[in-house]
VOPAGU-2260 file (C-alpha; in pm, 1 decimal, decimal comma):
REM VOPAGU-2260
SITE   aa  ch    i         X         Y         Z
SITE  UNK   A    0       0,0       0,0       0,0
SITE  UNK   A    1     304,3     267,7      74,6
SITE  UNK   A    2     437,3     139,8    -276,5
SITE  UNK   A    3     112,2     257,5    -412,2
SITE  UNK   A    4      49,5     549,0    -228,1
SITE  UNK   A    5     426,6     687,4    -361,7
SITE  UNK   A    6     336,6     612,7    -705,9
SITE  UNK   A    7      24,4     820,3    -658,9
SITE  UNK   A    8     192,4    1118,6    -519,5
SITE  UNK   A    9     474,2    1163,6    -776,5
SITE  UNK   A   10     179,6    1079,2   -1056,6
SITE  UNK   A   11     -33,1    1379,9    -906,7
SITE  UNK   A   12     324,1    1609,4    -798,8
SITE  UNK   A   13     558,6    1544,8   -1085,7
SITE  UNK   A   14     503,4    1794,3   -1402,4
SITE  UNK   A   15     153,4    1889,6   -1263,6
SITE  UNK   A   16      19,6    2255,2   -1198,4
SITE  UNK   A   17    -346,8    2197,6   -1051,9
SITE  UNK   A   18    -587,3    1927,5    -966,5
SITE  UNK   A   19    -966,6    2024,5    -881,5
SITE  UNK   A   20   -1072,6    1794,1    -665,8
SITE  UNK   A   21    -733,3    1651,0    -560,5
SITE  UNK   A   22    -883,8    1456,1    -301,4
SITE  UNK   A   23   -1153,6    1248,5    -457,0
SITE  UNK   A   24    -945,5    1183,8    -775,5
SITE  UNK   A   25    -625,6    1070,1    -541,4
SITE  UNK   A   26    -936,6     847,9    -354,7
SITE  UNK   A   27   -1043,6     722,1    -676,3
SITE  UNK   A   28    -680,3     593,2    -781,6
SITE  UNK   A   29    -612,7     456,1    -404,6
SITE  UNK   A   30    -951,1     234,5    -454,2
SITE  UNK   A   31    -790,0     110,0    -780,3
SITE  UNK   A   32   -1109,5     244,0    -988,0
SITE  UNK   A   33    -996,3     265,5   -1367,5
SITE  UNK   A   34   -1084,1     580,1   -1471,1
SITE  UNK   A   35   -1189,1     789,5   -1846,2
SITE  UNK   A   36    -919,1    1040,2   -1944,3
SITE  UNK   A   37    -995,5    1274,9   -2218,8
SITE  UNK   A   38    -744,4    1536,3   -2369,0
SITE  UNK   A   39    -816,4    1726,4   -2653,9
SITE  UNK   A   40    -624,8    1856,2   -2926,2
SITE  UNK   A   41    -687,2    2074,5   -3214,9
SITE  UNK   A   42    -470,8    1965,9   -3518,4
SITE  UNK   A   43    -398,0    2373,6   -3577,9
SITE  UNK   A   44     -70,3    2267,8   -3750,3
SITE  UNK   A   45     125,5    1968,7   -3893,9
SITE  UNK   A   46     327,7    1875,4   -3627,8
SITE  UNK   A   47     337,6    1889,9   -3257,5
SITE  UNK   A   48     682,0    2047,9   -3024,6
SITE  UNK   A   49     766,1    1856,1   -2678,5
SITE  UNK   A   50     596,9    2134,0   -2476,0
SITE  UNK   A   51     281,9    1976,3   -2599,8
SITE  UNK   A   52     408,5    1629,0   -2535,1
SITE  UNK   A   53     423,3    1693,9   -2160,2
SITE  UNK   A   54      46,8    1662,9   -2080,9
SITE  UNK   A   55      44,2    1341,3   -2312,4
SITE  UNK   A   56     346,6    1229,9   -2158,0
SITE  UNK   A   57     153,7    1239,4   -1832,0
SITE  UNK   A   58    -128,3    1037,1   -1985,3
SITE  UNK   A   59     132,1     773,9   -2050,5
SITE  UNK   A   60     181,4     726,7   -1668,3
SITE  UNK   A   61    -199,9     676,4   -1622,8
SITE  UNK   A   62    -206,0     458,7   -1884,0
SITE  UNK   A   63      30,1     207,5   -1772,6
SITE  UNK   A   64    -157,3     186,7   -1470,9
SITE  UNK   A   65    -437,5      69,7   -1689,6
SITE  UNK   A   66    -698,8     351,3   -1773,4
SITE  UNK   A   67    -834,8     426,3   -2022,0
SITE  UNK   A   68    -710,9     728,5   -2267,9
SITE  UNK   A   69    -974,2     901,2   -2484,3
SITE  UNK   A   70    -761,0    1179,3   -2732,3
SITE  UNK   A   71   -1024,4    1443,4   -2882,4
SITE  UNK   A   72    -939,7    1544,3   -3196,3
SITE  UNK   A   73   -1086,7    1847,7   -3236,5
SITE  UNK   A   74   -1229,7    1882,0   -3635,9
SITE  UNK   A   75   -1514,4    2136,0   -3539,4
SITE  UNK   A   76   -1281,0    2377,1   -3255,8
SITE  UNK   A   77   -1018,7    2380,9   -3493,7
SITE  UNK   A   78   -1299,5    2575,1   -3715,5
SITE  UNK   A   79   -1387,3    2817,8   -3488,7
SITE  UNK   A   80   -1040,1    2960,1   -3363,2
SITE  UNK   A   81    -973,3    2966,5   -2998,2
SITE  UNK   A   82    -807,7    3279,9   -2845,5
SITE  UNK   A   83    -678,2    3119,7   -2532,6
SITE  UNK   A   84    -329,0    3236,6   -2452,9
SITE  UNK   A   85    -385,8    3471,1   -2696,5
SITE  UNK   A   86    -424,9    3838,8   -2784,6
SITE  UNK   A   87    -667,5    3825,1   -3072,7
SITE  UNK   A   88    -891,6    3539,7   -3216,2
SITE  UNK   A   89    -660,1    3228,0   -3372,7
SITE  UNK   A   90    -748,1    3227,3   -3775,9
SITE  UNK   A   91    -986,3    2907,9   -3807,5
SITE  UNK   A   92    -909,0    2678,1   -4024,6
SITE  UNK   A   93   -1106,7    2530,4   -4349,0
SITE  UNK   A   94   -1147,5    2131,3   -4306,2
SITE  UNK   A   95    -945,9    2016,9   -4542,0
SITE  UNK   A   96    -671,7    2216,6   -4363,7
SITE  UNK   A   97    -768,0    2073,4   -4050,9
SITE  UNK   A   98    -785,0    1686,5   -4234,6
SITE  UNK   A   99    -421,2    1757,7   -4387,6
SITE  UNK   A  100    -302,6    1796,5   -4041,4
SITE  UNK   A  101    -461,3    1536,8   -3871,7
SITE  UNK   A  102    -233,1    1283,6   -4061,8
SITE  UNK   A  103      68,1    1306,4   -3878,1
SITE  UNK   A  104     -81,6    1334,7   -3539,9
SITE  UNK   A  105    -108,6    1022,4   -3445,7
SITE  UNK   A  106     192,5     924,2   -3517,5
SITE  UNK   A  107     393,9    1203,5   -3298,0
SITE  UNK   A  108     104,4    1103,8   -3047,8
SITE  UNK   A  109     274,3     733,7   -3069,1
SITE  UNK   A  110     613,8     798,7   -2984,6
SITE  UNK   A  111     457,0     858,7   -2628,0
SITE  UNK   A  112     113,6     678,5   -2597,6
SITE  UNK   A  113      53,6     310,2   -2690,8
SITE  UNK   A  114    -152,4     403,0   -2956,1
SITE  UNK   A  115    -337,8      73,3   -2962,5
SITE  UNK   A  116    -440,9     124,4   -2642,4
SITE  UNK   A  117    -565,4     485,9   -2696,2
SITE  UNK   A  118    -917,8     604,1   -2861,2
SITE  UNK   A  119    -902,6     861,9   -3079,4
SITE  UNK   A  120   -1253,7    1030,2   -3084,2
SITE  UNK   A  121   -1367,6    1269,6   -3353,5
SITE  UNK   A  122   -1611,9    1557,7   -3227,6
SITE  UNK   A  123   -1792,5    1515,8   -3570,3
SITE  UNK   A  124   -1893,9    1180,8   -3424,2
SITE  UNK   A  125   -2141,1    1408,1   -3205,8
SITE  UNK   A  126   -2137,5    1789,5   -3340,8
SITE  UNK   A  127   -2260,2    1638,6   -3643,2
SITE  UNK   A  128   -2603,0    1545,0   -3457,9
SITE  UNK   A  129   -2616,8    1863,1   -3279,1
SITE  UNK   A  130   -2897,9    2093,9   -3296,0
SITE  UNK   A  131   -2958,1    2468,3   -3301,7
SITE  UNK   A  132   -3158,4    2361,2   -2955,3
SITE  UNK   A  133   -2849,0    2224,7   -2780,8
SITE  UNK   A  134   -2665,1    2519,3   -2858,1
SITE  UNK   A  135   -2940,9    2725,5   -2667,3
SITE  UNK   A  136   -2946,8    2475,9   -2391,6
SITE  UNK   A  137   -2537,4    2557,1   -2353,8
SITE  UNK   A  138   -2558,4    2927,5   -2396,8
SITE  UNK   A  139   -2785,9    2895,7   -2110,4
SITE  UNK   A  140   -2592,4    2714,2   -1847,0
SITE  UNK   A  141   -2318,8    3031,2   -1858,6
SITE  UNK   A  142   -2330,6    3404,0   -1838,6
SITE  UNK   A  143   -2193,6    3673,5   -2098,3
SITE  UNK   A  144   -1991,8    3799,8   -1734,0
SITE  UNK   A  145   -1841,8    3456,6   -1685,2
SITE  UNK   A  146   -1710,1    3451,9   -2021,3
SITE  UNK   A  147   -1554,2    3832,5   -2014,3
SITE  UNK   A  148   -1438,0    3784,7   -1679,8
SITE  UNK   A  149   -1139,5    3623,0   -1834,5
SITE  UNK   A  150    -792,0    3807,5   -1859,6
SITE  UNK   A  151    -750,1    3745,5   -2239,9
SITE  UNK   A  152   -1103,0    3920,1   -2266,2
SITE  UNK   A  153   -1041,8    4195,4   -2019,1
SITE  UNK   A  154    -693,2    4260,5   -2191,1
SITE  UNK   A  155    -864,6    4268,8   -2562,9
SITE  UNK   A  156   -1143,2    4494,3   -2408,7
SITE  UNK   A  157    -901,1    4778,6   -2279,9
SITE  UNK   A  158    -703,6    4735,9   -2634,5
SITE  UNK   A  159   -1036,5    4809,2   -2831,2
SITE  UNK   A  160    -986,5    4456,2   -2959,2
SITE  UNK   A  161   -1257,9    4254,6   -3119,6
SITE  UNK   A  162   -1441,3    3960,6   -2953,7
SITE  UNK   A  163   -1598,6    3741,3   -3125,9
SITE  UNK   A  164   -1968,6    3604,5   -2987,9
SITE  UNK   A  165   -1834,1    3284,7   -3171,5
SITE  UNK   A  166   -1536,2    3234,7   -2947,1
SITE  UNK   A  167   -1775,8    3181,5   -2685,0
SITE  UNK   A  168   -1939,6    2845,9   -2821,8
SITE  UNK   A  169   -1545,4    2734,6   -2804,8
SITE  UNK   A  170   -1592,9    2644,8   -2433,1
SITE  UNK   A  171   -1891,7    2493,7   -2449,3
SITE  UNK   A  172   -1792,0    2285,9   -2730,4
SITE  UNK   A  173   -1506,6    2135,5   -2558,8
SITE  UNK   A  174   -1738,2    2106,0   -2202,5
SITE  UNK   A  175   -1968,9    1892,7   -2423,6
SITE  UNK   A  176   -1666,8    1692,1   -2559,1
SITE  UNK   A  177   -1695,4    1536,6   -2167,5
SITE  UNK   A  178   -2029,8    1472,1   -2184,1
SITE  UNK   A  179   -2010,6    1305,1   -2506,5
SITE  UNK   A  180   -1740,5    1046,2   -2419,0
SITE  UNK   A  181   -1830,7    1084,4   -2033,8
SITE  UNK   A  182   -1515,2    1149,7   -1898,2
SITE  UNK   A  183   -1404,3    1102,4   -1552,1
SITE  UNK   A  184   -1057,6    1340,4   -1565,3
SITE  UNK   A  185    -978,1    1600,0   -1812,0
SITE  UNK   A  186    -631,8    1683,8   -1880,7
SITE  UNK   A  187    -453,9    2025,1   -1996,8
SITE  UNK   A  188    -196,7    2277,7   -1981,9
SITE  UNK   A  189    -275,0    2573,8   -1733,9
SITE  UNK   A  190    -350,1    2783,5   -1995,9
SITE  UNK   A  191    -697,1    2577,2   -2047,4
SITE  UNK   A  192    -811,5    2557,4   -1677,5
SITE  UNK   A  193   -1150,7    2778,1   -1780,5
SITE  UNK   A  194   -1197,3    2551,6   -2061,1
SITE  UNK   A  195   -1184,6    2277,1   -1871,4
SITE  UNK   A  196   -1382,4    2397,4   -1526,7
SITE  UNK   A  197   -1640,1    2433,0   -1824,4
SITE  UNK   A  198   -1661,6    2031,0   -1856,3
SITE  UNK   A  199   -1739,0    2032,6   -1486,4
SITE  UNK   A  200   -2007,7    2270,3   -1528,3
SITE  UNK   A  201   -2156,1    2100,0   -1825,6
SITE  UNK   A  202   -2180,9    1769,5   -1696,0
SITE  UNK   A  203   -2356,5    1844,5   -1387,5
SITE  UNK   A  204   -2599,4    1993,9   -1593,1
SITE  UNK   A  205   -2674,2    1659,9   -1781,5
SITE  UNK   A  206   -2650,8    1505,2   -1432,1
SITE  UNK   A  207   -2339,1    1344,0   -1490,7
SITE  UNK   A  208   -2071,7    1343,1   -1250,1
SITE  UNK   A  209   -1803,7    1675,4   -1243,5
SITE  UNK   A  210   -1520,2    1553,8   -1420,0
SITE  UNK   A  211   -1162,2    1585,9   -1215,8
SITE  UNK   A  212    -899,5    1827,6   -1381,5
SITE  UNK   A  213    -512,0    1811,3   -1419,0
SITE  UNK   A  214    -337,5    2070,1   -1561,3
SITE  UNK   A  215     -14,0    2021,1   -1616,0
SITE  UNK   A  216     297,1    2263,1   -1613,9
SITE  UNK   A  217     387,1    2460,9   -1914,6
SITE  UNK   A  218     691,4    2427,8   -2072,2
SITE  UNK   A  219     928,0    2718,8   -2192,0
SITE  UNK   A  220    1104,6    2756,2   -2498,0
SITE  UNK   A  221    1503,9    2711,4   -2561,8
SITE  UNK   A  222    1533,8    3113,3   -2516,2
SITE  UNK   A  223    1307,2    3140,7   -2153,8
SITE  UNK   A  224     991,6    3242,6   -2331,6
SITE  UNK   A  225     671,1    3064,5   -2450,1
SITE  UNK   A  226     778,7    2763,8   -2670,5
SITE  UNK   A  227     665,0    2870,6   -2979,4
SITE  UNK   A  228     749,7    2862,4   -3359,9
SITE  UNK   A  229     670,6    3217,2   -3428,8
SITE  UNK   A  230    1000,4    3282,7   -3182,2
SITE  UNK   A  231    1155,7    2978,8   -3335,6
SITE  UNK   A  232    1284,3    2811,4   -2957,1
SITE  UNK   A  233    1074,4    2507,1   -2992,7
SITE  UNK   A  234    1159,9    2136,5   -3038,3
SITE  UNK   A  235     997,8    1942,2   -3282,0
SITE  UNK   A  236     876,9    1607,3   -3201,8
SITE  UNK   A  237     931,4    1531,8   -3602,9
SITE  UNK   A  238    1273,4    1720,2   -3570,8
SITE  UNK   A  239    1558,3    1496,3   -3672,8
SITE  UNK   A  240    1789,6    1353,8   -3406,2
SITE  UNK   A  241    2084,1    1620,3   -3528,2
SITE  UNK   A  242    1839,3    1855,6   -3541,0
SITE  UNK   A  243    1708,9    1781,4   -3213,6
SITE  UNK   A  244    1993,5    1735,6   -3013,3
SITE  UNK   A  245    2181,9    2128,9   -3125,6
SITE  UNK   A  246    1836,4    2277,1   -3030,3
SITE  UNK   A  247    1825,6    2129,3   -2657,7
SITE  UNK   A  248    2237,0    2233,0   -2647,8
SITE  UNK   A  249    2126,9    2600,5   -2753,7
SITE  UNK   A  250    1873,6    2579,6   -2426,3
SITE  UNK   A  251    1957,0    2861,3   -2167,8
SITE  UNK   A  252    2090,6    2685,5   -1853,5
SITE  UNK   A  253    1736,9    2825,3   -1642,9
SITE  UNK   A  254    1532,0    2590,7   -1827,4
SITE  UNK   A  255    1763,9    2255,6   -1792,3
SITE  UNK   A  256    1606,1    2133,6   -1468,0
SITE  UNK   A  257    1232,1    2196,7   -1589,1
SITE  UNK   A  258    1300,5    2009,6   -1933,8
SITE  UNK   A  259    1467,9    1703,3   -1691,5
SITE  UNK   A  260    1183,1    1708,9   -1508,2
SITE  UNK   A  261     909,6    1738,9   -1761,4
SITE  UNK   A  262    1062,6    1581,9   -2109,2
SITE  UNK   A  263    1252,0    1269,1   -1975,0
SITE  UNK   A  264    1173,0     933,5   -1710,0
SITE  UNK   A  265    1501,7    1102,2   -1525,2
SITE  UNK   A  266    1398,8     958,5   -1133,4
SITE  UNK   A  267    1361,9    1281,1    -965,8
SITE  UNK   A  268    1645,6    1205,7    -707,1
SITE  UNK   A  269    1859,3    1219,8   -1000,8
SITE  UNK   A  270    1710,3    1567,6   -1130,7
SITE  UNK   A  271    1772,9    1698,6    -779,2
SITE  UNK   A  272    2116,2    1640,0    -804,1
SITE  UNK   A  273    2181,0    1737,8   -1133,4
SITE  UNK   A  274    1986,2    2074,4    -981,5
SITE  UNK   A  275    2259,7    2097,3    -699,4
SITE  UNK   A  276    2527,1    2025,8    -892,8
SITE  UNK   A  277    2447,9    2351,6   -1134,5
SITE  UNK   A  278    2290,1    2559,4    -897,5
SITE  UNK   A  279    2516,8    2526,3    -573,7
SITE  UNK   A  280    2825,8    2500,4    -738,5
SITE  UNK   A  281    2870,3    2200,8    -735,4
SITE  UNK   A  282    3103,7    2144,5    -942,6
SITE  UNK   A  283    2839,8    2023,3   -1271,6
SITE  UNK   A  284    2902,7    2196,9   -1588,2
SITE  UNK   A  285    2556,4    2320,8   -1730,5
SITE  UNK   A  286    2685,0    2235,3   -2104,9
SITE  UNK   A  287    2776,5    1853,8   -1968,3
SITE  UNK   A  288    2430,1    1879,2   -1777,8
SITE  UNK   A  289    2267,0    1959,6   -2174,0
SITE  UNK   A  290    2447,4    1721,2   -2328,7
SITE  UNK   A  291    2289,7    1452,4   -2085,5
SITE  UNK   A  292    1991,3    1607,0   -2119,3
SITE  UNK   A  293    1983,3    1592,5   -2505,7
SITE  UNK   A  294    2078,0    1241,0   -2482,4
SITE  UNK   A  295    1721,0    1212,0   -2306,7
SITE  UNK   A  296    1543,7    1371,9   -2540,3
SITE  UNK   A  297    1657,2    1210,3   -2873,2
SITE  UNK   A  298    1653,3     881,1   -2696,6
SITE  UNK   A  299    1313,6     908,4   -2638,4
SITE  UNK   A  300    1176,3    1060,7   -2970,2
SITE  UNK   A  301    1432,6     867,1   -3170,1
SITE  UNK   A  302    1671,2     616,7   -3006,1
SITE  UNK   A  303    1972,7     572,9   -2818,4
SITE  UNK   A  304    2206,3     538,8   -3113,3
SITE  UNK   A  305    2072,4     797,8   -3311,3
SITE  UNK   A  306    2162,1    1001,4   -2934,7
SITE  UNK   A  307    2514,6     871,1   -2945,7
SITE  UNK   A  308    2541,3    1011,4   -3370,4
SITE  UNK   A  309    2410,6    1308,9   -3286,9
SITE  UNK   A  310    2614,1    1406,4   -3018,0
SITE  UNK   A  311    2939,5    1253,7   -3234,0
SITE  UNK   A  312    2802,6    1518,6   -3490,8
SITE  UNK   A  313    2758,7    1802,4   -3273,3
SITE  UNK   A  314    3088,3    1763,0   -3102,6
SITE  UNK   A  315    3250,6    1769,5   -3456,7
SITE  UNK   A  316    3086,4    2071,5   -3548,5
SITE  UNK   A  317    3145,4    2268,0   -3202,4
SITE  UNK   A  318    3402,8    2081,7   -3039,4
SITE  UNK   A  319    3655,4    2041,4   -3350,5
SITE  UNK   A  320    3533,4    2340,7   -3548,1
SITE  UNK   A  321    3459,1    2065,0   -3873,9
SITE  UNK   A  322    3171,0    2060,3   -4118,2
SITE  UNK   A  323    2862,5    1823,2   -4091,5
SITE  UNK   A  324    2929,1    1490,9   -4266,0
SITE  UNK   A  325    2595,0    1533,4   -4425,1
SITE  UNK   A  326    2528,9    1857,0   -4584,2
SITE  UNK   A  327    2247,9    1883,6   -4796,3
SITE  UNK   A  328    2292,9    1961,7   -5128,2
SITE  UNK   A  329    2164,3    2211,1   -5402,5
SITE  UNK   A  330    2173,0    2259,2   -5777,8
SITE  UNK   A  331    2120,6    2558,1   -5864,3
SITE  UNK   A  332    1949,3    2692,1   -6211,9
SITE  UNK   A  333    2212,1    3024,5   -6251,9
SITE  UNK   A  334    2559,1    3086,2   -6191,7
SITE  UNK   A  335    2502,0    3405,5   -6012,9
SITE  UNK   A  336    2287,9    3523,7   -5693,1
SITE  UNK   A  337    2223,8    3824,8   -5427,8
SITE  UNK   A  338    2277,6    3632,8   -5131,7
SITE  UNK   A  339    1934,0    3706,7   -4995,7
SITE  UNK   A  340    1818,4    3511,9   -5270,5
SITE  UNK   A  341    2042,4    3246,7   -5283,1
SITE  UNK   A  342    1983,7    3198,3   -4889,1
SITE  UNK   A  343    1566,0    3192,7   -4951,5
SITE  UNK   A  344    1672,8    2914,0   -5260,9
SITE  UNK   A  345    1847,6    2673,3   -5088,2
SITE  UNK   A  346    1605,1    2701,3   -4784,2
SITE  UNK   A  347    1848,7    2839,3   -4521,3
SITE  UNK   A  348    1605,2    3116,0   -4453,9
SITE  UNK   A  349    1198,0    3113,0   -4521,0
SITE  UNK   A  350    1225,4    3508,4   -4659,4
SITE  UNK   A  351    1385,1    3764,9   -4817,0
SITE  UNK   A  352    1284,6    3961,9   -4521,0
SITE  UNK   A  353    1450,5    3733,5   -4271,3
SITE  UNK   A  354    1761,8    3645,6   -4511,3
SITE  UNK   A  355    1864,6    4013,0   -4477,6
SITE  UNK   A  356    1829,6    3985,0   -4138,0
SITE  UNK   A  357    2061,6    3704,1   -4100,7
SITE  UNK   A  358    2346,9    3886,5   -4299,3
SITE  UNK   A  359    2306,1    4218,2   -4122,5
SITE  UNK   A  360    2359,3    3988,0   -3776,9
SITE  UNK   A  361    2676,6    3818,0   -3920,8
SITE  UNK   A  362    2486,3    3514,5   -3916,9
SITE  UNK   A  363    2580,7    3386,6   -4260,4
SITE  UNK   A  364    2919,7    3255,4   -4411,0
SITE  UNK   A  365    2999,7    3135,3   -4758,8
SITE  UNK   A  366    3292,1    2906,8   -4770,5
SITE  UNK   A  367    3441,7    2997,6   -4457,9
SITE  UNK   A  368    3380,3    3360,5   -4499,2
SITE  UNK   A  369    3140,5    3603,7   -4337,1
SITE  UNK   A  370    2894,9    3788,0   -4574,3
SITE  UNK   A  371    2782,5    4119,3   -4386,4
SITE  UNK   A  372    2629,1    4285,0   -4707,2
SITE  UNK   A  373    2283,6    4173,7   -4813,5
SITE  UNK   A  374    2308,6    4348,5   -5142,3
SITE  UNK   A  375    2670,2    4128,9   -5240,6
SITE  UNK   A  376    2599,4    3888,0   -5587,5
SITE  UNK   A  377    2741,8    3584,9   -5494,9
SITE  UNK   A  378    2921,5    3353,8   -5826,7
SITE  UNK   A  379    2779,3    2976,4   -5717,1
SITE  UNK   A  380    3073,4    2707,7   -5742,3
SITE  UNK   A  381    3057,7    2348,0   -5710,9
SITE  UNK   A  382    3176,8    2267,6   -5413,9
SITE  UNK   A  383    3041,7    2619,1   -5259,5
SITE  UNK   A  384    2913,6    2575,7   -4885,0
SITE  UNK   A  385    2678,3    2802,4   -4757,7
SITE  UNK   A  386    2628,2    2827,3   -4366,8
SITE  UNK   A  387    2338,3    3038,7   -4125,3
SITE  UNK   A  388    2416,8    3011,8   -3798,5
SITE  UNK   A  389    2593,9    2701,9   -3654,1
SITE  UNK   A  390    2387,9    2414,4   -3787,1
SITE  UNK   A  391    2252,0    2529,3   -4090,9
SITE  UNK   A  392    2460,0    2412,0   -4394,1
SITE  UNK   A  393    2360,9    2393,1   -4791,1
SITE  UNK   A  394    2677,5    2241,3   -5000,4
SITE  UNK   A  395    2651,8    2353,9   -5402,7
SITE  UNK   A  396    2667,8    2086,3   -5649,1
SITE  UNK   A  397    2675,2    2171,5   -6013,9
């Protein structure tokens, strides 16, 4: 029973912001009940970053305990844009853009989660049935103050921002998501805690028992702010090993502990002293304590050998000052190019915009050398490497 009762604790402690009601779901695990856990995603993009993998990562521990995980894919929220987190209303989507990135999902999803042991529930399966009637039944269960009273709102009111009457059925649709499968514990990242008290709400209404919430911690990006790819310090699940492994090395030391604690199996003894060892001085270089970490990371999303080549490749690059064995190559179609363009060509950067960017930062080098004028023509060899930063390369072939 102590056995037990640890298990419990570090599965409701470790990588976990809230529970409402801690109690009765910690009574429901004691009594060995097998429980109904529902997480929903919206398939907004085509692939997912590790930040999002730490709330499914958490699922994984429930489900090797046996319960049972329910992942809503969200075909009709992704449609109506959800502003959470945010400072204006996210763009819906059309639903063949929301079908085109379903089709990886699962399979990032499965690097985690058994998926064979998972259901993957479609909201269609029920929104399709629904009636302009339910949706006045929903409306009714919540006030127009309720929804406002949240920051995002209060923030977009004082900025003369528009809101949306439709962002308010986003909510409700996800509450109703917990009726429909009848789920027993909701999971999210703090950001969604209204969205999910919602649920609660909703199924007391259809006299079903409140569902229990987790939220779990959020995790930062490489640079100490939100992880997200418009700042470009996330980490793909989908990102190669190489690619992987330099973006966890380019972490700031702050985040090391948090990414031990919420992106690996590390035993949190271990993560304590890894902590101490930065921290107190004791004596634990933060690059050796990222290198470990990385190790983690790719071993987990990839495998351990493709950990061991990756860090083999780093260290050539940063340790011995060499080139990638593996450059990518392009042919190009002219002998001559402004290096903006040649940079936008070859993929190195997504724009013209940001291209310039790079050069004006000293950020790009052909052959060795450092091109600080964005208006320099640039004569294409074969042969010719063409580097952004420290692990971007593009060799010329002709």
């Amino acid at each position: 029973m102590a056995q037990k009762q640890e298990i419990i604790k570090e599965l409701l402690t470790r990588g976990v912001e809230r529970i409402i009601v801690r109690k009765h779901l910690e009574e429901r695990l004691l009594k060995g009940e097998k429980l109904r856990l529902k997480l929903g995603i919206d398939p907004t993009g085509v692939d997912l970053h590790i930040g999002h993998m730490v709330a499914i990562r958490k699922l994984r521990e429930f489900q090797e305990l046996g319960h049972k995980i329910i992942i809503i894919v969200g075909d009709y929220t992704a449609r109506i844009g959800d502003p959470t987190d945010r400072d204006k209303m996210r763009e819906p989507l059309t639903q063949e853009q929301v079908y085109e990135n379903l089709k990886t999902y699962k399979k990032q999803i499965g690097k985690i989660l058994d998926v064979d042991k998972t259901q993957f529930a479609y909201q269609s399966e029920w929104f399709d049935k629904t009636t302009l009637r339910d949706i006045f039944e929903w409306t009714g269960i919540f006030t127009v103050q309720q929804m406002l009273d949240r920051d995002m709102y209060q923030r977009r009111m004082k900025e003369g921002s528009p809101i949306s009457i439709q962002e308010f059925l986003y909510p409700l649709m996800q509450g109703y998501d917990s009726i429909a499968i009848r789920a027993d514990v909701e999971f999210g990242g703090s950001d969604q805690e209204f969205n999910l008290l919602v649920g609660r709400t909703m199924q007391e209404h259809f006299t079903q028992p409140p569902q229990d919430i987790l939220t779990t911690s959020l995790l930062l990006g490489t640079d100490g702010r939100k992880m997200s790819k418009t700042y470009g310090n996330y980490i793909g699940v989908m990102d190669s090993s190489k690619e992987m492994f330099g973006k966890v090395m380019s972490a700031i030391d702050n985040v090391i502990v948090d990414y031990f604690t919420l992106c690996t199996d590390m035993p949190l003894a271990e993560i304590n002293k890894i902590a101490r060892g930065i921290e107190e001085d004791g004596g634990l270089n933060p690059r050796d304590a990222k290198a470990h970490l990385a190790r983690e990371i790719v071993t987990i999303y990839h495998s351990a050998k493709a950990a061991r080549e990756a860090e083999a490749e780093f260290d050539k690059i940063f340790k011995q000052k060499e080139k990638p064995s593996d450059i990518p190559l392009y042919k190009p179609i002219k002998s001559n190019f402004l290096i903006t363009d040649l940079l936008v060509v070859t993929r190195l950067a997504s724009s013209k915009a940001e291209a310039r960017r790079l050069v004006e930062q000293k950020g790009v080098k052909v052959d060795d050398a450092v091109v600080d004028d964005w208006k320099k023509e640039i004569a294409v060899r074969d042969g010719m490497v063409v580097q952004v930063g420290k692990r971007k390369f593009m060799k010329i072939t002709r």
